[in-house]
C-alpha positions as CSV (number, residue, x, y, z in Angstrom):
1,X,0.0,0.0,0.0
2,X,1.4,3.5,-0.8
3,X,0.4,6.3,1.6
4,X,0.4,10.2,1.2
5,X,0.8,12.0,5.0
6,X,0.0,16.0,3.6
7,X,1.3,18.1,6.7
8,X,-0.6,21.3,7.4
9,X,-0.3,24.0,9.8
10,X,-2.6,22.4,12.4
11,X,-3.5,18.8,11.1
12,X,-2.0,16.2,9.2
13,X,-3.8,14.2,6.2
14,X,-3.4,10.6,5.4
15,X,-4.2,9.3,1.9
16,X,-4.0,5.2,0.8
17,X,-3.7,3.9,-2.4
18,X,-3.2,0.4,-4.0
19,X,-0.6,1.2,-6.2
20,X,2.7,3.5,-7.0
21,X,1.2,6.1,-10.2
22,X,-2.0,6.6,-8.3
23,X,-0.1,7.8,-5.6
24,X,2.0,10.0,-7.9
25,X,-0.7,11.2,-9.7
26,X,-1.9,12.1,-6.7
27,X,0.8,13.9,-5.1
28,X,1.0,15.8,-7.8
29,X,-1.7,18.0,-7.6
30,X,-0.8,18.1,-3.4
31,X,0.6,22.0,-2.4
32,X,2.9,22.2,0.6
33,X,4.3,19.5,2.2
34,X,3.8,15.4,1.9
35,X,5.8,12.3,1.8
36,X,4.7,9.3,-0.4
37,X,5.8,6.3,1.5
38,X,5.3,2.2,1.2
39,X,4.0,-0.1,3.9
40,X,3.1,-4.0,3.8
């Protein structure tokens, strides 16, 4: 599973996907901060 944390200034945002370019596709269109990570 590929995850999206998005850090804001008060909250943090926590997106799954099933696969690698979702994810990118994804991040992509995020503004600010995130790290795509993996995870069994």
């Amino acid at each position: 599973m590929w995850v999206i944390t998005v850090f804001e200034k008060k909250s943090v945002r926590i997106f799954e996907f099933n696969n690698k370019q979702e994810a990118n596709v994804a991040l992509k269109g995020i503004k600010g901060s995130a790290i795509l990570s993996y995870t069994k």
